[in-house]
N, C-alpha and C positions, 0 to 999 in steps of 0.2 A: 533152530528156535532159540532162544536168548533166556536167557534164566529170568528176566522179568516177567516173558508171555507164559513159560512155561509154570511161575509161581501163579499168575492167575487165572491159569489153565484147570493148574489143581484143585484153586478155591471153586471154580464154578463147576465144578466136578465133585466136590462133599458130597459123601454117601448122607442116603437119606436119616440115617441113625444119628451119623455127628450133627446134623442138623435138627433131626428132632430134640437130642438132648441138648442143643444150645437155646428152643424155644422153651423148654420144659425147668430148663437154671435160670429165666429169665421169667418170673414173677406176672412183672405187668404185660408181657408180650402175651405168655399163655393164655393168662385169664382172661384176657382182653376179644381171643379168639375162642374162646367155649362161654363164654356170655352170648357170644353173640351165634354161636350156633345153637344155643338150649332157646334163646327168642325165638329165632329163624324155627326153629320147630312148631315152639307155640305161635307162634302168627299162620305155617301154617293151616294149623289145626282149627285157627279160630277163622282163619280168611274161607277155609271151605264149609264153614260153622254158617257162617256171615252172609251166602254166596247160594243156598239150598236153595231158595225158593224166585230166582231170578231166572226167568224165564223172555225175556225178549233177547233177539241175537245181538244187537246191541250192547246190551246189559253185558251180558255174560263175555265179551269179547274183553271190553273192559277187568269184569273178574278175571278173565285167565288171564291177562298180562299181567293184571296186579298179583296174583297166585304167583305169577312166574320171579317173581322179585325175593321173594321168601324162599322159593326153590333153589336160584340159582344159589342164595348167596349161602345155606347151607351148606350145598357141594362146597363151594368154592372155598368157605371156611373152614371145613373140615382137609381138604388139601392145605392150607394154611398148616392146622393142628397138624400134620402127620409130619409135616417138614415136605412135604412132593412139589408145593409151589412156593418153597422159599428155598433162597440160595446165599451164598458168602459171597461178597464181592469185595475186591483189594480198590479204594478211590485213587482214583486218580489224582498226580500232581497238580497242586491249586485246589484242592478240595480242602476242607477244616481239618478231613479224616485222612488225608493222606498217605498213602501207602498201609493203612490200618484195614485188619479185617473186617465187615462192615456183616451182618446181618440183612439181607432183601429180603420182603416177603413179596412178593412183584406178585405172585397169585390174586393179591386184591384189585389189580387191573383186572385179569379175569372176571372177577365179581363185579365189576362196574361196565366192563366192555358190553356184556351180556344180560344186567340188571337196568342198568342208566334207562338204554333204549324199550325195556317196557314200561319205564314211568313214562317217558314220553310218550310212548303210544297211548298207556292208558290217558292223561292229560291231554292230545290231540284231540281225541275220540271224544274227550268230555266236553270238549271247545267245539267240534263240530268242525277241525281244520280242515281244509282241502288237501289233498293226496301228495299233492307237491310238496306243499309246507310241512307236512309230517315226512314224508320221504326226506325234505331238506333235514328237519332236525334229527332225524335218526343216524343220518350219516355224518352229521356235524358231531354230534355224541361222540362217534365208534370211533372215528378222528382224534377226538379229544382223547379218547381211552388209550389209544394206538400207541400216538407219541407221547403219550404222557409214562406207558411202559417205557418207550424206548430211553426219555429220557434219565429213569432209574436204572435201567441195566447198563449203560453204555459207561464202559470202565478207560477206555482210550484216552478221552479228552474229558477236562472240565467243561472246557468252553462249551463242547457240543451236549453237556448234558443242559445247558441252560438254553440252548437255541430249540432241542426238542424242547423241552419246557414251555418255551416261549409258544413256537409253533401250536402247543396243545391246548396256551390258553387263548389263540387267535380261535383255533376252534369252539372254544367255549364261550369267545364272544358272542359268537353266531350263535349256536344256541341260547344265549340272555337275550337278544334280540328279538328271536322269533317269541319266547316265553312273553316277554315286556311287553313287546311291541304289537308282534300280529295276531295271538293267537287271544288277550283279552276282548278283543273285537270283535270275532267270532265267537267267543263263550256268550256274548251280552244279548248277540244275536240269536243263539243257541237255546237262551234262559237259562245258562248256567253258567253267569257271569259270575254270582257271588261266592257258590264254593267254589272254582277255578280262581276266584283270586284269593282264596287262604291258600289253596296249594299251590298255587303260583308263587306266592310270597314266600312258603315255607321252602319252597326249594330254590330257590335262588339264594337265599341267606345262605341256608345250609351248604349248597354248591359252592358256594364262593370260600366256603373254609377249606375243601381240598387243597388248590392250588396256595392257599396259607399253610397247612399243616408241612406241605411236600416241599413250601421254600425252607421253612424252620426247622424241620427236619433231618435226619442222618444224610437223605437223600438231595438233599441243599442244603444250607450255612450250617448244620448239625446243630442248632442252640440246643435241641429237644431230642432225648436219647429215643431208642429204638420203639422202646417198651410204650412210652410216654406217648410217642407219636400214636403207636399200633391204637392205644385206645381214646388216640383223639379223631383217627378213621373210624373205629369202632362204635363210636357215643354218636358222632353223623350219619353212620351207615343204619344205627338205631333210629333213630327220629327221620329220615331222609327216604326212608323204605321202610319202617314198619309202622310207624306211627304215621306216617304220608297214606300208606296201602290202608290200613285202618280206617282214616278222616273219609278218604274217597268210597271205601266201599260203603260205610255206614250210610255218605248220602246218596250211592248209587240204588242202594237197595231201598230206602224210603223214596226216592222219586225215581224210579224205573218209569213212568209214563217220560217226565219230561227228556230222558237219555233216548227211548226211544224215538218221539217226535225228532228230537235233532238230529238224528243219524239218517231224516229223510232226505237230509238237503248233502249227504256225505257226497265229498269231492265238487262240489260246485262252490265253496269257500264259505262257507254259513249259512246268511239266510238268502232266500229267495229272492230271485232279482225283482226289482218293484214295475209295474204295470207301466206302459207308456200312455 
């Protein structure tokens, strides 16, 4: 073994301690992840607040995926806090940060691998999608999530940190596609075109800032330090999931009739086919 693999053998090997004390010296990193697990609390608290008196299967299916968004991202951030999903990583040659010990918190893939896919379901479901087209975008999501870690962790090559990169924002085409393209057409048919396109809109903006934050980033061209970054994920993963889970339940629970009517046509791709 060569003294270069073995020195970055050690960095992804930091015991959990030297790593909790490098997120706990580092101001904007910490804070950035205990804001956002004390909301991830209160959203629980208010989504199951929100959520009592929904009673068709529909409805409620909706509820627990959007529940599951506040959930996941709690765990996941609290392994953030502890230092358990974040790691040191030495960049690779051609990087800004070259050869420098780099700070990962890769645990927030976690939180979107596992979060992403139940905004999407809950938004299928509000749209009335066919089974296929949610199946397609869940797995184009977890795609996106996938190499989007690899592309942060991979300490070997420059090059190949930008081709996953690339790779994860082809997947994330496909996901703007189905959102844009097919799934407003089934909301319209649905009768829930109107609140599907605020949250359509709100998450597609909001989406589109990751793959911006992760270029400018420690983890691409480094303009934007660690800290800086952490709570430019932080401020999206706010408004992207809690205030998104929020908009949607308030109007799933004032029109719980028309959720249920739509989910009579589920998997035949919206509305009913018309008479010959």
């Amino acid at each position: 073994m060569t003294a270069a693999s073995t020195t970055a053998t050690t960095l992804l090997q930091a015991s959990q301690s030297e790593v909790l004390q490098e997120i706990q010296s580092n101001f904007l990193l910490n804070s950035s992840l205990w804001v956002n697990i004390a909301l991830a609390g209160l959203a629980i608290l208010l989504f199951v607040f929100m959520g009592r008196d929904i009673e068709s299967s529909r409805a409620k299916l909706i509820w627990v995926a959007t529940l599951l968004v506040p959930l996941v991202s709690i765990s996941s951030y609290a392994g953030l806090a502890s230092g358990l999903t974040v790691g040191i990583l030495e960049m690779p040659a051609g990087h800004a940060l070259a050869g420098q010990e780099v700070l990962s918190p890769w645990g927030r893939y976690l939180t979107w691998t596992f979060s992403t896919p139940m905004i999407l379901l809950a938004l299928g479901l509000l749209a009335d999608a066919d089974i296929s087209s949610l199946f397609t975008a869940i797995t184009m999501d977890i795609g996106m999530c996938v190499t989007g870690l690899a592309a942060a962790l991979i300490t070997s090559s420059h090059l190949l940190r930008w081709v996953f990169y690339g790779i994860s924002c082809a997947f994330f085409l496909a996901v703007l596609y189905i959102l844009l393209v097919e799934w407003p057409a089934d909301a319209q048919a649905a009768g829930t075109g109107e609140i599907f396109g605020t949250l359509k809109l709100l998450t597609v903006v909001l989406w589109l800032g990751y793959p911006i934050l992760w270029a400018l980033g420690s983890e691409g061209v480094a303009l934007l330090s660690v800290g800086v970054t952490s709570w430019g994920y932080s401020g999206l993963d706010i408004l992207a999931k809690y205030v998104f889970a929020f908009l949607l339940l308030r109007w799933v629970a004032a029109n719980e009739g028309t959720v249920s009517q739509a989910g009579a046509s589920f998997g035949s791709g919206g509305a009913a086919p018309a008479d010959d």
